[in-house]
C-alpha positions as a Python dict, from the first residue, in 0.01 Angstrom:
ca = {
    (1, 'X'): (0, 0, 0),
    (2, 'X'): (167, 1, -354),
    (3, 'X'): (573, 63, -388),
    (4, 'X'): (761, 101, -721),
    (5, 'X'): (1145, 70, -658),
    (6, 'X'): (1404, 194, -927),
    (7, 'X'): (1705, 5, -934),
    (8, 'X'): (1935, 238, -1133),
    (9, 'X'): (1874, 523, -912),
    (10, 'X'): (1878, 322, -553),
    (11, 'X'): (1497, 491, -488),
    (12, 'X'): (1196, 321, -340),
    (13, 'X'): (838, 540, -376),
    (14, 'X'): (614, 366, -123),
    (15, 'X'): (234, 481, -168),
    (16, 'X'): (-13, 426, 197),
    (17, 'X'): (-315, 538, 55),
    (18, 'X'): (-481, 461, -301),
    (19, 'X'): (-471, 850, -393),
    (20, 'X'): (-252, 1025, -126),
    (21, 'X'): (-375, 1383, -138),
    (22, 'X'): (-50, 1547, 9),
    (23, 'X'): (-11, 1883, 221),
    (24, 'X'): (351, 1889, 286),
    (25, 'X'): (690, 1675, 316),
    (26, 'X'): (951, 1635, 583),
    (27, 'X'): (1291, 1500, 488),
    (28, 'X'): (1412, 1290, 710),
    (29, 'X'): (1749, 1161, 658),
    (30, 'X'): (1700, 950, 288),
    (31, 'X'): (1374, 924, 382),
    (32, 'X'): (1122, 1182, 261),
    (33, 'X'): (765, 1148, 444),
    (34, 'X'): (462, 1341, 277),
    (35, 'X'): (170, 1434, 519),
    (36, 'X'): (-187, 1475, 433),
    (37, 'X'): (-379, 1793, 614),
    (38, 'X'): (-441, 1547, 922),
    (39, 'X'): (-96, 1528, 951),
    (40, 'X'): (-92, 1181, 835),
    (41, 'X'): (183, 987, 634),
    (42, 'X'): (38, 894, 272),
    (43, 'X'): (338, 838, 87),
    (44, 'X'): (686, 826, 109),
    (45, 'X'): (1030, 823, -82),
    (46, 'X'): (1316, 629, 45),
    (47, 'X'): (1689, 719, -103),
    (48, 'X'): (1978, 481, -105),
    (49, 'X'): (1721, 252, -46),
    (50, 'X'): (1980, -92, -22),
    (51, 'X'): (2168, 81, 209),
    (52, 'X'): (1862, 195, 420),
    (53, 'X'): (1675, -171, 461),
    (54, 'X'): (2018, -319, 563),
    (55, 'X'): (2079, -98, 803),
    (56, 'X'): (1684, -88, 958),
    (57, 'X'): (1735, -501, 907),
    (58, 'X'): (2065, -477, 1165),
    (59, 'X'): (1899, -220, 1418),
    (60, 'X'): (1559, -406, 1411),
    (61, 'X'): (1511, -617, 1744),
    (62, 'X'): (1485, -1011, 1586),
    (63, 'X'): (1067, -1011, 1711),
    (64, 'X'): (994, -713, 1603),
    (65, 'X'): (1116, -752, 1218),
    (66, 'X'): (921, -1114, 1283),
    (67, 'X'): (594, -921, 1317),
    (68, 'X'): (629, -696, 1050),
    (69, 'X'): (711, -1007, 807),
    (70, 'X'): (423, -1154, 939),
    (71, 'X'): (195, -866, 940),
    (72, 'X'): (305, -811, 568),
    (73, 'X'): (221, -1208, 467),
    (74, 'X'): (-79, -1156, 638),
    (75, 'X'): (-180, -811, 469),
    (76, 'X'): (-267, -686, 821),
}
C-alpha cells in the first residue's frame, strides 16, 4: 500500500496494489474507489480528507480502530 496526501488541496491518493490496472471508478461520497476487472479495489482517492478520518475516527467502534492500528504497525 503506498498513499501520497496533498495538503493544499485536502486530497489523499491511496494506492492497494504496486501497479493498479483500473477498469472503472465509483464515487462514493469524497471517496472515489477504482475497481480492477475482478471487481476489486486497487486504488482510491479520498476528498476533504481531514474532515473524512475525523469523522470515520468518531463512528469507528474503540476495538475496531485498535485492530486496524495494530494491523497497520504490524503490516498485516
Amino acid at each position: 500500500m503506498d498513499f501520497k496526501y496533498d495538503e493544499e488541496s485536502d486530497f489523499m491518493a491511496i494506492k492497494l496494489t504496486k501497479n493498479p490496472t483500473i477498469a472503472y471508478a465509483e464515487e462514493m461520497g469524497d471517496v472515489v474507489v477504482h475497481f480492477n476487472a475482478k471487481d476489486k479495489p486497487v486504488y482510491l482517492e479520498i476528498l476533504n480528507s481531514k474532515s473524512f478520518f475525523k469523522q470515520a475516527v468518531i463512528n469507528l467502534p474503540k476495538k475496531d480502530l485498535v485492530q486496524m492500528i495494530t494491523a497497520q504497525n504490524l503490516n498485516l
